[in-house]
VEXROLO-95425 format. One record per residue: residue number from 0; residue in three letters; chain; x, y, z of N, C-alpha, C in turn. Coordinates in steps of 0.001 Angstrom, whole numbers, always signed. Last residue first. Example, Ala and Ser with C-alpha at 12.3 -4.5 7.8 and 13.67 -1.06 7.14 Angstrom:
REM VEXROLO-95425
(1, SER, A, (+12850, -2250, +7080), (+13670, -1060, +7140), (+12900, +30, +7870))
(0, ALA, A, (+13190, -5690, +7800), (+12300, -4500, +7800), (+13200, -3300, +7800))
This chain:
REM VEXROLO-95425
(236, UNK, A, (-18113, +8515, +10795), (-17910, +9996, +10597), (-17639, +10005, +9426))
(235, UNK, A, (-17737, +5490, +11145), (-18911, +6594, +11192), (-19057, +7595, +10647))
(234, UNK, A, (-15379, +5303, +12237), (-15660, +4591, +10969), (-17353, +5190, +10705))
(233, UNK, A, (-15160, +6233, +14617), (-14407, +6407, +13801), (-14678, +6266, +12266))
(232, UNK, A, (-17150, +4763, +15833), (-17281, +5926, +16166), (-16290, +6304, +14427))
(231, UNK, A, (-15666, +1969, +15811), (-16724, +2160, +15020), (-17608, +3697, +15030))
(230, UNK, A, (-13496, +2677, +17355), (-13467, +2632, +15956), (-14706, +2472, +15565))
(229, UNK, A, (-14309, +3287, +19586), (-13729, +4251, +19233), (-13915, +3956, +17933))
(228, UNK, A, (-14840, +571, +20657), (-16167, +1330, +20406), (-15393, +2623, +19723))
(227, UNK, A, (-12666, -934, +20773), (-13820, -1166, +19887), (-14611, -152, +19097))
(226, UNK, A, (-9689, +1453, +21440), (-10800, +967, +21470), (-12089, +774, +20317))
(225, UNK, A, (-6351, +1827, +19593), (-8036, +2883, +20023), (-9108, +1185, +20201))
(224, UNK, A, (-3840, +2486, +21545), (-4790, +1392, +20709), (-5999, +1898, +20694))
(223, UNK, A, (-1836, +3994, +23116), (-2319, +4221, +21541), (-2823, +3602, +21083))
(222, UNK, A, (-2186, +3131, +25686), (-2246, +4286, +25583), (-2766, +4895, +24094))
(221, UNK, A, (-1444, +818, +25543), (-2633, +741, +25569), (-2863, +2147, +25920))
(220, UNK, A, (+1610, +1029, +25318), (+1222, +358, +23944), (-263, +1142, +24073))
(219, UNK, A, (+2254, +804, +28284), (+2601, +1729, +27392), (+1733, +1612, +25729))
(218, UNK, A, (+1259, -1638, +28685), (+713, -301, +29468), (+1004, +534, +28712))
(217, UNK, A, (+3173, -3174, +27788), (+2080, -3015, +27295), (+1051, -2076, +27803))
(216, UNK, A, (+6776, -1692, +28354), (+5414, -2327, +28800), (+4119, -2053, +27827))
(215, UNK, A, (+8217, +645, +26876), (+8390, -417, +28101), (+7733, -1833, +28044))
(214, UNK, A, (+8777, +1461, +23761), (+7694, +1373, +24912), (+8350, +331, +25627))
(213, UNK, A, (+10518, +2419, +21666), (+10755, +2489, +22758), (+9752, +2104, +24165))
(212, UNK, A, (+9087, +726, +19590), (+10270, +656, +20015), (+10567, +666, +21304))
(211, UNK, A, (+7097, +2960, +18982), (+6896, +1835, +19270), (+7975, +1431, +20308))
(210, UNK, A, (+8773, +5334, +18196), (+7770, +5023, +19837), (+7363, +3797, +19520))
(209, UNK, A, (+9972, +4092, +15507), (+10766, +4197, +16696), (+10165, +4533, +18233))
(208, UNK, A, (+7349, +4459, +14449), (+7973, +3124, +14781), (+9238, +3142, +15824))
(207, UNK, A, (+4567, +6408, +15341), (+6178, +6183, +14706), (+6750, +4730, +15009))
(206, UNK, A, (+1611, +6213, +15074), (+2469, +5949, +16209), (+3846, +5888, +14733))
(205, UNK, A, (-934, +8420, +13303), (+239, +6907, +13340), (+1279, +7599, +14291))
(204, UNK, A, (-2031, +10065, +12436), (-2841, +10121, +13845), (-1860, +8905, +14428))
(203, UNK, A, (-1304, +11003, +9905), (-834, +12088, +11279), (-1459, +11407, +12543))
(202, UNK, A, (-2584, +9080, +8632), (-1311, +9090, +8743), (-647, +10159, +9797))
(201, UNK, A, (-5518, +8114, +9487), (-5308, +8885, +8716), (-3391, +8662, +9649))
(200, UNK, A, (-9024, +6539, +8777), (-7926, +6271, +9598), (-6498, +7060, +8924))
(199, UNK, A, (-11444, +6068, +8002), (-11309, +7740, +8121), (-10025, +7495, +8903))
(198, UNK, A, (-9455, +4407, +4885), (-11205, +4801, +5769), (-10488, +6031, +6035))
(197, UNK, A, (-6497, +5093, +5459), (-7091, +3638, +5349), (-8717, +4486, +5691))
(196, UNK, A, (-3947, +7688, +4264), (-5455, +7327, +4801), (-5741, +5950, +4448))
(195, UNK, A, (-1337, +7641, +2714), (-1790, +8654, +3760), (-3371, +8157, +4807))
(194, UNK, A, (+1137, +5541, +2511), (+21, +5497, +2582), (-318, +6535, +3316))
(193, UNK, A, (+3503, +6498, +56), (+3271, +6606, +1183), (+2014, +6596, +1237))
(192, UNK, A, (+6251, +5519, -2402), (+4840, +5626, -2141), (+4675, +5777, -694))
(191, UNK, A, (+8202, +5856, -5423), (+8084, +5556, -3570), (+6773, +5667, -3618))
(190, UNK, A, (+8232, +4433, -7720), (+9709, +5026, -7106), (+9869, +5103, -5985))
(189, UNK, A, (+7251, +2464, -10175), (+6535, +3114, -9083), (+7948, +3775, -8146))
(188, UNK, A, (+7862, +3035, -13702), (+7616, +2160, -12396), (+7797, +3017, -11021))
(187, UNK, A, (+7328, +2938, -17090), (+7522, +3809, -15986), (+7617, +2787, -14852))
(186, UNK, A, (+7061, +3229, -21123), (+7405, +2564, -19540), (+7583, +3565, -18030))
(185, UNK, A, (+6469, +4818, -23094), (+7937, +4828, -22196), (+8168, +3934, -21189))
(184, UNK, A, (+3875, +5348, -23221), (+5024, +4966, -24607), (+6232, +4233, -23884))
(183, UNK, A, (+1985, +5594, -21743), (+2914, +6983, -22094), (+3964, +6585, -23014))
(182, UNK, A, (+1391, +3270, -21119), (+167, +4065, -21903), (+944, +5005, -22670))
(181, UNK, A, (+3361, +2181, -19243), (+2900, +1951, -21252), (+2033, +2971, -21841))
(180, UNK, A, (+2884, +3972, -17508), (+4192, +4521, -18557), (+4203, +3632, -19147))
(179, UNK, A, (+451, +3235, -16603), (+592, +4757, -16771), (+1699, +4892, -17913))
(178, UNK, A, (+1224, +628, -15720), (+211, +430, -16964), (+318, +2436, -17548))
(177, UNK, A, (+3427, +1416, -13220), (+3348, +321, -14543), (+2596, +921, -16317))
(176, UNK, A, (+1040, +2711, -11646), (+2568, +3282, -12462), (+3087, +2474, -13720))
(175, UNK, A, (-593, +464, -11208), (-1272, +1468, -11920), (-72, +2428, -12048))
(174, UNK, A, (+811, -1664, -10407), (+701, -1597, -11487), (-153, -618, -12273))
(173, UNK, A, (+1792, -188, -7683), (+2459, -454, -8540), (+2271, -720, -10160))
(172, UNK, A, (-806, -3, -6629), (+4, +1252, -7502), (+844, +1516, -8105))
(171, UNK, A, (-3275, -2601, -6977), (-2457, -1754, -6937), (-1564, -872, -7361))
(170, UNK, A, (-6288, -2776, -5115), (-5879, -1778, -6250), (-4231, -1663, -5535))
(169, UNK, A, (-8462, -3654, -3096), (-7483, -4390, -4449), (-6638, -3723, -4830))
(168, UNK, A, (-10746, -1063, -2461), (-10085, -2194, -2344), (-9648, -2723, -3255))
(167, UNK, A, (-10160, +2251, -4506), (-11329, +1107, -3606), (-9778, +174, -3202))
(166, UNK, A, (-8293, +5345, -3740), (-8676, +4107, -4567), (-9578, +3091, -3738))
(165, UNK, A, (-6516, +8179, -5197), (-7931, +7851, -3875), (-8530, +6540, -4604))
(164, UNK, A, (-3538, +9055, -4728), (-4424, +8773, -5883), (-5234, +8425, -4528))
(163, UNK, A, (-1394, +11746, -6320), (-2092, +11161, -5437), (-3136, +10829, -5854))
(162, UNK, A, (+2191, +12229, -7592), (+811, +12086, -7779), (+463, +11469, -6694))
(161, UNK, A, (+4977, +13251, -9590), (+4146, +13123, -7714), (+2786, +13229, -7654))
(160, UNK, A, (+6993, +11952, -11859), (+5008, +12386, -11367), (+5452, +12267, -10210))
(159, UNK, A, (+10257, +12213, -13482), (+8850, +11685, -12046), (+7577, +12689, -12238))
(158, UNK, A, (+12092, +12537, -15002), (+11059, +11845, -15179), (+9995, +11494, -14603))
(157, UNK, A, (+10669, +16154, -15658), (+11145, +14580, -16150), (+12193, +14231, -15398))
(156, UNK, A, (+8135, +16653, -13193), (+9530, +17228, -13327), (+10477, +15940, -14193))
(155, UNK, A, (+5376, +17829, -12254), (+6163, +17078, -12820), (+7120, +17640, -12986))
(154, UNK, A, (+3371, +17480, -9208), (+4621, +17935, -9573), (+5024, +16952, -10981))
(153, UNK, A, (+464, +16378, -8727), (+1092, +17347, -7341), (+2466, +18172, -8647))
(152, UNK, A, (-1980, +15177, -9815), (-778, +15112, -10025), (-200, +16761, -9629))
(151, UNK, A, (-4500, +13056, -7861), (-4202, +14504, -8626), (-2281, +14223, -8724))
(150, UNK, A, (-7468, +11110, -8718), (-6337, +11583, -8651), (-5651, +12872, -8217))
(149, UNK, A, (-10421, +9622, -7536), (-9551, +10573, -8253), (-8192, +10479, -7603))
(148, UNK, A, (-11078, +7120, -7686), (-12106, +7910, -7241), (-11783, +9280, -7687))
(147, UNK, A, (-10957, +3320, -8989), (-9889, +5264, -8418), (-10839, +5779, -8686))
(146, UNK, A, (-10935, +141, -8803), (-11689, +1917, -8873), (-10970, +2543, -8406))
(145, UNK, A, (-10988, -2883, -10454), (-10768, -1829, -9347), (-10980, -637, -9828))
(144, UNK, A, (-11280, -6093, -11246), (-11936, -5011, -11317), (-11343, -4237, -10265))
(143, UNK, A, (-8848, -7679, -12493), (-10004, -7934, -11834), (-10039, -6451, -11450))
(142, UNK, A, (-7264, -10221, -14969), (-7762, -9185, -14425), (-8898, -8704, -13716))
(141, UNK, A, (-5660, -13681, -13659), (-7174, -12562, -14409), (-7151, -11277, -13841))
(140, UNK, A, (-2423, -14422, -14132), (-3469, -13585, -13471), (-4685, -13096, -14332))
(139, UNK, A, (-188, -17256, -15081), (-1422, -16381, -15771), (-2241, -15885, -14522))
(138, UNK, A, (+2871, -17065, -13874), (+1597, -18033, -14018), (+400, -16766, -14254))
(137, UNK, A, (+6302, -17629, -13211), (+5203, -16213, -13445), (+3764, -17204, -13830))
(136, UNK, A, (+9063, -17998, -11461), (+8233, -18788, -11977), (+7148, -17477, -12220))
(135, UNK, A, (+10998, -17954, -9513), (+11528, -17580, -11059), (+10489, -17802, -12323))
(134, UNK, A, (+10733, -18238, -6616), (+11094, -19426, -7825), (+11367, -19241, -8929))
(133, UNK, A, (+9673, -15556, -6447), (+10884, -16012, -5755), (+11814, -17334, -6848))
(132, UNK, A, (+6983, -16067, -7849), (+7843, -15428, -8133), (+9781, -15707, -7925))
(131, UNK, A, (+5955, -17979, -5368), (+6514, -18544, -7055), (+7501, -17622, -7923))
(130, UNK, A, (+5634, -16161, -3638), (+6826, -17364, -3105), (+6941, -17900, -4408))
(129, UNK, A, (+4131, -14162, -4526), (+5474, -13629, -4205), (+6448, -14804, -4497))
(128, UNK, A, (+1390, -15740, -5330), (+2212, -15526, -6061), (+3614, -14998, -5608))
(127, UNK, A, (+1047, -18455, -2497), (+1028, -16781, -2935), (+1881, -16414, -3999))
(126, UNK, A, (-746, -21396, -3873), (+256, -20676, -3092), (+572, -19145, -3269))
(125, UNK, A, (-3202, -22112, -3812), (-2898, -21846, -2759), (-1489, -21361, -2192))
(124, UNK, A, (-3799, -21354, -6660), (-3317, -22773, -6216), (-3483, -22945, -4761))
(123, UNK, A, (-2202, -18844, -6196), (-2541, -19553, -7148), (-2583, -20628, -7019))
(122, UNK, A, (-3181, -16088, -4244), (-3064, -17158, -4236), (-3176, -17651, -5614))
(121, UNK, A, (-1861, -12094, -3697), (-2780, -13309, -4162), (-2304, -14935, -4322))
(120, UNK, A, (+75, -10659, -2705), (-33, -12143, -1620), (-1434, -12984, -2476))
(119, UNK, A, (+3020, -10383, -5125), (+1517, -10131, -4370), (+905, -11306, -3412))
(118, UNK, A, (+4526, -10201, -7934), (+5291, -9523, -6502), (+3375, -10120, -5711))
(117, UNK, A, (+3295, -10090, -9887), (+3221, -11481, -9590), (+3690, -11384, -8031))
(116, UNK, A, (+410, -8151, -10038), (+1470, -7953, -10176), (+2202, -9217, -9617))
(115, UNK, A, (-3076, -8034, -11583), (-2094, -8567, -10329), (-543, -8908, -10607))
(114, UNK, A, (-4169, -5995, -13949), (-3803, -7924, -13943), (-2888, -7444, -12748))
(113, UNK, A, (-7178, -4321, -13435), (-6022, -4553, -13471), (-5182, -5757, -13594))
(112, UNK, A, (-10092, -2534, -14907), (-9020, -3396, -14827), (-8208, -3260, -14467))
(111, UNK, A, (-11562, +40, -14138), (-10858, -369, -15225), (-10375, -1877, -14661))
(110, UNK, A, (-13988, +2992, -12958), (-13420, +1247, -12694), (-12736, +1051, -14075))
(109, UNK, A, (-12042, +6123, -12042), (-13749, +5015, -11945), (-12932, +3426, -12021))
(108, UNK, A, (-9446, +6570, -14078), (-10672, +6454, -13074), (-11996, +6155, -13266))
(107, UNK, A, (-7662, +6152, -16027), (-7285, +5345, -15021), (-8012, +5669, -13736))
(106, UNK, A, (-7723, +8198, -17675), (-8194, +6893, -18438), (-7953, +5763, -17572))
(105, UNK, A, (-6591, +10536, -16872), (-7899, +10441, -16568), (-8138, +8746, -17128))
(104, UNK, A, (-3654, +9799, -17031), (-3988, +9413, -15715), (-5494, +9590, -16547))
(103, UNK, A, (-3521, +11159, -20235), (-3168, +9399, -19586), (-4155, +8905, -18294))
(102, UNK, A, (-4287, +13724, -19633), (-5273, +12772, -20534), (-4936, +11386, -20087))
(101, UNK, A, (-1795, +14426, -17773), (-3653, +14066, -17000), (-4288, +13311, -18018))
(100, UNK, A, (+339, +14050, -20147), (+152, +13159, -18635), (-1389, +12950, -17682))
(99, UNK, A, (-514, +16467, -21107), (-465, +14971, -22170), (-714, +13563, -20848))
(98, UNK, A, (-840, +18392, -19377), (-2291, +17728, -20204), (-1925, +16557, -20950))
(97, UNK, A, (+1905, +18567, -19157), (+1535, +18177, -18050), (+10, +17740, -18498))
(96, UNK, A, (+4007, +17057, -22277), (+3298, +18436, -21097), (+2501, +17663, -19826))
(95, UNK, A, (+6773, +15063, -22641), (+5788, +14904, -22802), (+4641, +16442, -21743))
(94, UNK, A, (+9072, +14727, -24286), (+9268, +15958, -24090), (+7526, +15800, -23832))
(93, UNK, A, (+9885, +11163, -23712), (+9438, +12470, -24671), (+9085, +13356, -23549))
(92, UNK, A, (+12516, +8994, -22361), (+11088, +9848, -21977), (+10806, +10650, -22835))
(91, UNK, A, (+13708, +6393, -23926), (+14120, +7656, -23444), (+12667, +8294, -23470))
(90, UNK, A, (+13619, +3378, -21903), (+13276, +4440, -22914), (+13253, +5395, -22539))
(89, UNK, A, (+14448, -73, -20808), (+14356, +1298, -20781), (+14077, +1844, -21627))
(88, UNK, A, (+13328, -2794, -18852), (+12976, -2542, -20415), (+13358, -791, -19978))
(87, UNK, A, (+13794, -3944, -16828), (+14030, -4519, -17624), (+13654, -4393, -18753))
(86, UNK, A, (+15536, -3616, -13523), (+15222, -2895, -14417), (+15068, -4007, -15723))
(85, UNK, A, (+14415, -5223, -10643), (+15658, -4834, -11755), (+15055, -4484, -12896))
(84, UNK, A, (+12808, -3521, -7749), (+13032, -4731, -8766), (+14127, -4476, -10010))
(83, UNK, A, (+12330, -1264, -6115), (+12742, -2767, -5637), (+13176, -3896, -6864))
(82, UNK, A, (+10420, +263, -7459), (+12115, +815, -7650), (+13177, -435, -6839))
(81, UNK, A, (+8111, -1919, -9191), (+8635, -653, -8239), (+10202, -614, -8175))
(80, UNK, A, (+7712, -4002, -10971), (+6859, -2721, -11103), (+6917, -1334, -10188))
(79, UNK, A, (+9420, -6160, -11059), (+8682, -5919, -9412), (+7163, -4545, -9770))
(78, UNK, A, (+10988, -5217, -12886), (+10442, -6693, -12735), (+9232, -6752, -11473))
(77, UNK, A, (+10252, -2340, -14073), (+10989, -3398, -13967), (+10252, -4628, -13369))
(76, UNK, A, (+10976, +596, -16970), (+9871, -347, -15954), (+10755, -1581, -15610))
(75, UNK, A, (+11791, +3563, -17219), (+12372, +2047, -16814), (+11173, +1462, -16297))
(74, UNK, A, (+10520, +6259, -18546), (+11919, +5339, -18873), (+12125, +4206, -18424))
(73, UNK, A, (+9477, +7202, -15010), (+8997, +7224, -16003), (+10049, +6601, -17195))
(72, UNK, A, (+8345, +7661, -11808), (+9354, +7366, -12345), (+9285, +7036, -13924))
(71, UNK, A, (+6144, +8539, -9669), (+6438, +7529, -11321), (+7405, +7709, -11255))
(70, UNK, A, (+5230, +8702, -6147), (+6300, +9105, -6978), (+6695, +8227, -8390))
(69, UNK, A, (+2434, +8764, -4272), (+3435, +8079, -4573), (+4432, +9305, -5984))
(68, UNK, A, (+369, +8515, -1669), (+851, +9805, -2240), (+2254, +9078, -3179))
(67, UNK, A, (-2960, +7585, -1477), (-1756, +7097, -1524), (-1598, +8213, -2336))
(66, UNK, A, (-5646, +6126, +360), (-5182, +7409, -450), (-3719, +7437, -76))
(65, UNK, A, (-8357, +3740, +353), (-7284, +4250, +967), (-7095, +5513, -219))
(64, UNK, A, (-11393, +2171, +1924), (-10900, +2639, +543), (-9629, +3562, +990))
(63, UNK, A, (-11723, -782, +3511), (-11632, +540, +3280), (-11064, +943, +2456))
(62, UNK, A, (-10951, -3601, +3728), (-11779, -3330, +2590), (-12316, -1800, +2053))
(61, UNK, A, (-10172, -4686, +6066), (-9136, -4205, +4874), (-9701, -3470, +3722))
(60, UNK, A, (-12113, -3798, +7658), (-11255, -2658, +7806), (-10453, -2708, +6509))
(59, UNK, A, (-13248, -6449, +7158), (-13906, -4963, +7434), (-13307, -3986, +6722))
(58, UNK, A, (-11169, -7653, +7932), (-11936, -8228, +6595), (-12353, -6677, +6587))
(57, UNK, A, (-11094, -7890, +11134), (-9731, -7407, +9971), (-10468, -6769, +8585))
(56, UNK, A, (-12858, -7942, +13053), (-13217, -7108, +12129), (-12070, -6982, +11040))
(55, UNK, A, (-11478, -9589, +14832), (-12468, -10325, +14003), (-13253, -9074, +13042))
(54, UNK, A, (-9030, -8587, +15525), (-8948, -9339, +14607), (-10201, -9850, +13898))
(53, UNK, A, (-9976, -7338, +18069), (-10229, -6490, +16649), (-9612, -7554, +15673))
(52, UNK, A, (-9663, -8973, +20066), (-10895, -9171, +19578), (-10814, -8160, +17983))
(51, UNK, A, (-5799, -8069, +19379), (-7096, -9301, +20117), (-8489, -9475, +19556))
(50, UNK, A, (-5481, -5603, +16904), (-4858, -6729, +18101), (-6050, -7253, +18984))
(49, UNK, A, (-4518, -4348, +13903), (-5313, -4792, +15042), (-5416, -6235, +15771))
(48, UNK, A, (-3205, -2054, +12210), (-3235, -3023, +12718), (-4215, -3473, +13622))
(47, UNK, A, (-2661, -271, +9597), (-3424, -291, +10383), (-3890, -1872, +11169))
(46, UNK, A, (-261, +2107, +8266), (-232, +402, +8642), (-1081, +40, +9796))
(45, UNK, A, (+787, +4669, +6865), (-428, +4268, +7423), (-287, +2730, +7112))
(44, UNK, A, (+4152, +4829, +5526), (+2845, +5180, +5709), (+2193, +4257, +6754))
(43, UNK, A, (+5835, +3654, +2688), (+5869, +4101, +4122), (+4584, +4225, +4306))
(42, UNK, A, (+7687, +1027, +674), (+6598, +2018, +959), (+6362, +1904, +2339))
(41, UNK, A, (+9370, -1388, +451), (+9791, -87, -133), (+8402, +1269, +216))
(40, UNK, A, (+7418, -3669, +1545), (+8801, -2806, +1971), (+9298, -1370, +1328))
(39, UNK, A, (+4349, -2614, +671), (+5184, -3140, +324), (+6680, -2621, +1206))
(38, UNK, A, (+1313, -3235, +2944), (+2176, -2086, +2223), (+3421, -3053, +2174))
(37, UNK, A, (-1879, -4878, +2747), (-93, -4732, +2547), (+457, -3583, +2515))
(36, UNK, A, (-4325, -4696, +5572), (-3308, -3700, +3986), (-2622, -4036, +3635))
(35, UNK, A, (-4271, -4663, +8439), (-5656, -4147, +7153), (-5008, -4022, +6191))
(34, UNK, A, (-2812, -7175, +10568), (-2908, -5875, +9693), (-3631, -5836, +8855))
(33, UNK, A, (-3047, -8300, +13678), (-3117, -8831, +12163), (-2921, -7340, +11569))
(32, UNK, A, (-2422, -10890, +16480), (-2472, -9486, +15821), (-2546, -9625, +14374))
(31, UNK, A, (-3680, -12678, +19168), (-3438, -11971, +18163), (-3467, -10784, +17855))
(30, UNK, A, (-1478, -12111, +22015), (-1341, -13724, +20788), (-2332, -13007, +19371))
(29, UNK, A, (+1388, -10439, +22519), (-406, -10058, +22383), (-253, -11290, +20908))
(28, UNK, A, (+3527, -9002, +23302), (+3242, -10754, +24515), (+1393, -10844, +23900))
(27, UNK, A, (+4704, -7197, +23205), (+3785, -6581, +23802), (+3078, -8318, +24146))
(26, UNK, A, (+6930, -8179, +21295), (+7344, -7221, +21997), (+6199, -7251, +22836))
(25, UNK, A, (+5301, -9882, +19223), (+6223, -10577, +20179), (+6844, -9504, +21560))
(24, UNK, A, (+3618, -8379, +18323), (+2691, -9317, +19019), (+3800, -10068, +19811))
(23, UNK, A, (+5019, -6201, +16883), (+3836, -5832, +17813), (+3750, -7079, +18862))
(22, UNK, A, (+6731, -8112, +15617), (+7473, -7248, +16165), (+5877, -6555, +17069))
(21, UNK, A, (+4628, -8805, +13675), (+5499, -10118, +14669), (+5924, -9127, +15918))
(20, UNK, A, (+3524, -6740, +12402), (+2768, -7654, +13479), (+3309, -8248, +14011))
(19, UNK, A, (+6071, -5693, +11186), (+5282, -4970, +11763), (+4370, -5766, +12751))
(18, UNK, A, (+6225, -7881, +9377), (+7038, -7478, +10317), (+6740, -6552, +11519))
(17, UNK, A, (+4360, -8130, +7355), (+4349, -8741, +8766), (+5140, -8450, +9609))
(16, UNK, A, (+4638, -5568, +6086), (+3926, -5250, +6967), (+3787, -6551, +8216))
(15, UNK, A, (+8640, -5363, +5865), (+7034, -5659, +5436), (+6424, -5371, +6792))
(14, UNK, A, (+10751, -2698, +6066), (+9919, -3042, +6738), (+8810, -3751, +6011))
(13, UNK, A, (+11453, -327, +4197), (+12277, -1691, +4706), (+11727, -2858, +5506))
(12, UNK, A, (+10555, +2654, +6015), (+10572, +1877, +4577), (+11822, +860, +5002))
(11, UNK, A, (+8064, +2150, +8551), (+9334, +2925, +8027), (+9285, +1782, +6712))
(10, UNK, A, (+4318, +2569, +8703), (+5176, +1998, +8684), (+6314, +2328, +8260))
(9, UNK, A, (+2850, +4273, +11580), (+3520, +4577, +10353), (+4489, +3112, +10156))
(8, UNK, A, (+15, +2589, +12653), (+1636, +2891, +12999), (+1968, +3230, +11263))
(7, UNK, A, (-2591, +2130, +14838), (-2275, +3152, +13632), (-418, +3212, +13856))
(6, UNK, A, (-4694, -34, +16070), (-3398, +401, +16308), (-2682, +985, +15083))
(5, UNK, A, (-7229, -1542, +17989), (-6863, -1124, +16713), (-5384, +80, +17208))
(4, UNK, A, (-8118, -3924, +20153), (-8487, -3004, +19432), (-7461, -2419, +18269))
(3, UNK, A, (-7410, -5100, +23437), (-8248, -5381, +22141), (-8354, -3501, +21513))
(2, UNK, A, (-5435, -7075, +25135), (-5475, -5136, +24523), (-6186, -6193, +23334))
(1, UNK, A, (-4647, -8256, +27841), (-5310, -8575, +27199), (-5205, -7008, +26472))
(0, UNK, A, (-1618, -8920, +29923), (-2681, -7939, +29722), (-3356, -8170, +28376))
């Protein structure tokens, strides 16, 4: 059975996002499939996939602006810039208020810079920084332009922020936790994160991974793929 179109799955934590496409395209027999996004293993959420002819809009879709609900952590930054990596510089947190923390975050909207975290599928050379990483190896990143639209900080409680952030393409949160707890003296790194929204593509509208799972048949699957024309309806509004 041929299934063109687009496919909203929460991703569980542990999980990369190729995993997510192998496990779509080998279970359901669908030659292609691709995803709009990384999300990192350690992060849940909105994983917006797309299967047969929707592969030729991937580019499109990755380029939607998303909204992420994540958790600082504040004292340890580490090698990865998230709670995945080994710790490698600690400090004890100051007695810092909740206006000392927004003055920080405001200096991290509109457009700023970021340098690419080596953890990342950017290319050096052609090869993806992750697989040099792996090697033990780190190589100079240019910083490159990204935007937050806003924020908000939900809860503090030392040492974590629960914050949400609304960001363009590129942008990531790992190193915008990162660059937050230099700013703050202390170091910090990213603890969890959940993608709530890709565009107008939204996290209550995601297939669970365990209904994945359980589907029979690709009959089953073409119940939750939204059609061509759905998404550009979608992407409209």
């Amino acid at each position: 059975m041929d299934i063109d179109g687009v496919l909203l799955v929460d991703k569980p934590k542990g999980y990369t996002s190729h995993d997510m496409v192998d496990f779509v395209r080998n279970k359901f027999n669908i030659k292609k499939v691709g995803h709009c996004g990384t999300l990192d293993p350690m992060a849940t959420g909105l994983l917006v996939l797309v299967l047969g002819k929707a592969t030729k809009i991937q580019d499109l879709l990755m380029s939607e602006d998303k909204r992420y609900e994540g958790i600082l952590c504040l004292g340890k930054a580490t090698t990865t810039q998230d709670s995945d990596g080994k710790i490698v510089e600690e400090k004890p947190v100051p007695p810092l208020s909740l206006e000392e923390i927004k003055q920080v975050f405001d200096r991290f909207v509109g457009d700023f810079y970021q340098i690419p975290p080596m953890i990342s599928a950017i290319k050096s050379h052609g090869v993806p920084l992750y697989k040099l990483a792996r090697e033990g190896k780190e190589v100079e990143r240019k910083p490159r332009l990204v935007h937050v639209y806003s924020y908000k900080i939900k809860k503090w409680e030392s040492p974590f922020i629960d914050f949400e952030v609304f960001c363009g393409k590129g942008f990531y949160v790992r190193t915008y936790c990162h660059d937050i707890g230099q700013a703050l003296g202390c170091g910090g790194h990213l603890f969890s994160l959940v993608r709530l929204q890709s565009g107008n593509f939204k996290l209550d509208q995601a297939l669970s991974f365990d209904a994945l799972k359980s589907m029979q048949s690709p009959k089953d699957l073409l119940n939750y793929v939204l059609s061509l024309p759905e998404v550009s309806r979608i992407r409209r509004q």
